[in-house]
N, C-alpha and C positions, 0 to 999 in steps of 0.2 A: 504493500500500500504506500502509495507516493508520502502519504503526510502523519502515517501512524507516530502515535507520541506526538506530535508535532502540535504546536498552541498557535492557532492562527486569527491574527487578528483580521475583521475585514469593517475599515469604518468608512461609513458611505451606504449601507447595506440599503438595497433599494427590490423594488420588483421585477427587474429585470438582470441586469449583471449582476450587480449585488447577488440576487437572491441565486440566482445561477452557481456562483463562484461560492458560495455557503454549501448551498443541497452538496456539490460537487467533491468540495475539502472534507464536507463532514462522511460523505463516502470512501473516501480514501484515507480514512483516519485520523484525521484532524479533530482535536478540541478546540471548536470555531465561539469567536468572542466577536459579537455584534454591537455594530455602534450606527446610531442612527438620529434623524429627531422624528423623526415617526415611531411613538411607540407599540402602537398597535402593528404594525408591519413587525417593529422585532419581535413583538410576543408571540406572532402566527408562525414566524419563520423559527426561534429556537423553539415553539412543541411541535413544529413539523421534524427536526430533527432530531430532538431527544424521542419522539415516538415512534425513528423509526432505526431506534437503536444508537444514534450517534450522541455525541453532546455537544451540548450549545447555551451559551447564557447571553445576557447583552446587556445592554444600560442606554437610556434616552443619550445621543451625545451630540452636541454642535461645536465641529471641532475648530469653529473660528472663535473658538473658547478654550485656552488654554487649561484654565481647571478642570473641562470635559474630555479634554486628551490625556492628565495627567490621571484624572477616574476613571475612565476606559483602560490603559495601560493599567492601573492599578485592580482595576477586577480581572484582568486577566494572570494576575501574578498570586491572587487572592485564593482563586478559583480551581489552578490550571499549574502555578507554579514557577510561570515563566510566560517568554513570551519567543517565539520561535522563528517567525513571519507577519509584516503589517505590511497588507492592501489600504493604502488611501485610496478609495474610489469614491470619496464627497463629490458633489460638485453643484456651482453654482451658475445662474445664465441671465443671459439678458436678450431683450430682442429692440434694440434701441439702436438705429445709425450713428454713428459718430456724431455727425453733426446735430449739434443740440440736446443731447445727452448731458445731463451735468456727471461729472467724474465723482459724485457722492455714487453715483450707480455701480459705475466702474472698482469703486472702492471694497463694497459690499460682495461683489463677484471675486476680486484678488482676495478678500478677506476668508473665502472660504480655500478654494481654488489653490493661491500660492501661499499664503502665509499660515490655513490652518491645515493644509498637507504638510507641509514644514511644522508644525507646532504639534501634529501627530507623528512625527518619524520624529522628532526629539524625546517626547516622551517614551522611545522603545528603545531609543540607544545606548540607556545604561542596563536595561534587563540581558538587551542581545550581547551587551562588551561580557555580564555573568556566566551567558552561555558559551563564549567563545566564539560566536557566530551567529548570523541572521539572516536576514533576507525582507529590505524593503520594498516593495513595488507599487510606483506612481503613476497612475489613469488618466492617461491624456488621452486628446482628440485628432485626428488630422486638418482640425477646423483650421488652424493655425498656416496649413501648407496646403490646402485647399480652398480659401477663405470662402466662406457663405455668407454674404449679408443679411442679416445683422445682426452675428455673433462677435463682433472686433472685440468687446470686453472680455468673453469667455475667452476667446482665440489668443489674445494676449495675456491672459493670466496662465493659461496652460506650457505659453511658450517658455513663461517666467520660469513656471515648473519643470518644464524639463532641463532647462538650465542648472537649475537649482539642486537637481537630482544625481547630475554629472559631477557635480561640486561636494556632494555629500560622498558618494561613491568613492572620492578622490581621500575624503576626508578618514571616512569607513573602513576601508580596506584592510589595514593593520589591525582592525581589531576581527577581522574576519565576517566582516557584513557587508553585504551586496546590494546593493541600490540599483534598481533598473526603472526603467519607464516603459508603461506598455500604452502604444499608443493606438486609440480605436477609434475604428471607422464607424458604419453604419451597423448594427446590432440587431439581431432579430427577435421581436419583444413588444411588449409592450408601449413603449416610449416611439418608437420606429410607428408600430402600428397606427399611434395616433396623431406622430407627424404625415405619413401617408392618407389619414383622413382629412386633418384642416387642408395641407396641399391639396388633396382633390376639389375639396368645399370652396377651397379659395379659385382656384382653376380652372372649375367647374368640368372637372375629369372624374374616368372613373378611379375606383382605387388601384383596378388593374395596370391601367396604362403608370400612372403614378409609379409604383412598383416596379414596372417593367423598365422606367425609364430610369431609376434610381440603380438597377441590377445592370443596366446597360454601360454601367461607368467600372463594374468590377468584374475584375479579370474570371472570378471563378463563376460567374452569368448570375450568382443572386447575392442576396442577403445573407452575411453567415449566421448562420444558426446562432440565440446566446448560449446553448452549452458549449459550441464549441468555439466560439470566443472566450468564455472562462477560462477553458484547459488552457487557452493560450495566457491569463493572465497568470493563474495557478503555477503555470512550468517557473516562470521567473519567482513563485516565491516559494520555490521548493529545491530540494537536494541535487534535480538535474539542472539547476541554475549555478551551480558550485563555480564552474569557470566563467561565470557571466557578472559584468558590475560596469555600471557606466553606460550600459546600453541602451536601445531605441528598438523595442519588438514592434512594427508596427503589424497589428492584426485586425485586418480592412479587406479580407479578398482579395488584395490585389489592385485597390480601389485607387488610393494612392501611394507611389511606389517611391524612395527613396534618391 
């Protein structure tokens, strides 16, 4: 099992990846620790896993809160013992053009985005220096190198972070923890499904053409799957990530390519 023994943190946990990348770790052994500010979502998702043999706890957490990164890390060490692996996959958006946008907007989206993925991989760096090792992984978008209007605040706060995540990696290394970035494309889920419905509404298409014209941009002709976008986030924060730190998985289909 990829994550047996393994205490995996995933903060961000949502209905779509999130909850993909949870069902996923908690099958492969993971003792998975949810962090979210939807608390009704984490309470469905750890008795969906504890009832189906795995384990799983969570805590309400807004990690552009530094004392909710510091309690999340802290129920995991509580609970679990440690901390093994942290998925930041929060994420915050805007749908505002530049122009005339006040930068209070802008502020609240880096606030989540780059400085509370950064104030969540702080709080795991001294459990992981205990373990001798870890394995951070940061959830960006290819919004960034694709741009869509009117994501410039989300697309630049992502940018920040993968910045940021090369710098940590650079920082990490000597203490034996690996910082990667996995960078995602279009997901198939929930979230996807209901930007394919306002695009049509707004377009006045159906949802097929919609779809079909979004799959027409990736190499592999659809939408990847979210399981099998998870396993892609999963590899980087597990054991077969051991020679990996500093790096850019981008898992897109092929959607946008390097």
């Amino acid at each position: 099992m990829l994550f047996k023994d393994k205490v995996v943190i995933i903060a961000g946990y949502g209905p779509g990846l999130g909850h993909d990348m949870a069902v996923i770790a908690a099958q492969e052994g993971a003792k998975v620790v949810l962090g979210a500010r939807n608390e009704a979502n984490l309470e469905a998702a750890a008795k969906q896993i504890n009832e189906s043999g795995g384990q799983a706890v969570y805590r309400r957490t807004d990690i552009s809160k530094n004392e909710d990164c510091l309690a999340l890390a802290a129920l995991a060490i509580d609970k679990f013992g440690g901390i093994d692996s942290c998925i930041n996959n929060a994420m915050a958006g805007n749908a505002d053009m530049i122009e005339g946008v006040s930068m209070d907007v802008w502020r609240q989206v880096f606030d989540v985005n780059l400085f509370g993925t950064m104030q969540m991989a702080q709080a795991c760096i001294e459990p992981m220096k205990k373990r001798g090792e870890g394995y951070i992984v940061n959830v960006s978008s290819m919004a960034h190198r694709k741009p869509l209007p009117p994501l410039a605040a989300y697309s630049a706060s992502k940018a920040g972070m993968e910045g940021a995540t090369r710098y940590l990696a650079k920082e990490l290394g000597r203490y034996g923890i690996r910082v990667n970035t996995a960078r995602m494309g279009y997901i198939g889920g929930p979230t996807v499904d209901q930007t394919i419905v306002a695009w049509a509404g707004a377009e006045g298409k159906t949802l097929e053409e919609i779809e079909a014209r979004i799959a027409g941009d990736i190499s592999i002709g659809k939408i990847p799957p979210g399981p099998d976008c998870a396993r892609g986030v999963l590899m980087l924060a597990s054991p077969w990530a051991a020679a990996v730190s500093g790096a850019i998985l981008d898992i897109n289909g092929g959607d946008a390519m390097p």
